[in-house]
N, C-alpha and C positions, 0 to 999 in steps of 0.2 A: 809550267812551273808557277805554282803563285808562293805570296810574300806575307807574311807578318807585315805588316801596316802600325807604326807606334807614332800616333795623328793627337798633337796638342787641338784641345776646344776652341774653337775658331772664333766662340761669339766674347767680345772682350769684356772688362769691366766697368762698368758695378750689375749689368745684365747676369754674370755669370760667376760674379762673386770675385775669383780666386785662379778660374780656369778648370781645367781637366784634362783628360790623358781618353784614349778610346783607342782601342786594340780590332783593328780588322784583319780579314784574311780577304787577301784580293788575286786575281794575276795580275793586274796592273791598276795603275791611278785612274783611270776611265771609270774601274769599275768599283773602286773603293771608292770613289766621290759619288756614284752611284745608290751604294749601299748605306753611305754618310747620308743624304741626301732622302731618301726613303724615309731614314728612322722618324717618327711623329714626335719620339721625346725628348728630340734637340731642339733649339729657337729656329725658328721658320723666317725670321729676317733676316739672316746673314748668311746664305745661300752663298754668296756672290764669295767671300772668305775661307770656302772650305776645300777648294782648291789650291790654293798654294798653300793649304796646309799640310795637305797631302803629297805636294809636291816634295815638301821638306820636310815630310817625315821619315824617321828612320825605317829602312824597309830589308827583312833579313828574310833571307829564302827559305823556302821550308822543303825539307827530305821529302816528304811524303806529301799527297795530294790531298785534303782539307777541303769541306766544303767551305762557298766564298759566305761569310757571313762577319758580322761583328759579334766579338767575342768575349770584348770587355768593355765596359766606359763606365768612368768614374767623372761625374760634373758637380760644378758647386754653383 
């Protein structure tokens, strides 16, 4: 089963303005901080943040199988 992933911008401010919102599809937090973690156009110094971001993000199951990817992000 994997999950909708709804993961507040881990890097705070005035680096990222305002914050943001990013949408993955994961089957678990392993592989969403994973796929967080990869992307090159998030800030690369706060690695360490993006795990309890994910921990405490909202996570709604999904009917059908999805490949694991991010799907949206919105950053400022």
């Amino acid at each position: 089963m994997k999950y909708l992933y709804i993961v507040e911008y881990w890097v705070p401010f005035p680096q990222s303005e305002y914050g943001g919102v990013i949408n993955v599809i994961a089957e678990n937090d392993s592989e969403a901080f994973e796929l967080l973690d990869a992307e090159e156009g998030f800030h690369s110094g706060y690695t360490d943040m993006i795990m309890p971001n994910v921990m405490k993000a909202q996570k709604l199951p999904l009917a059908e199988d999805y490949d694991s990817a991010i799907i949206d992000a919105f950053t400022t």
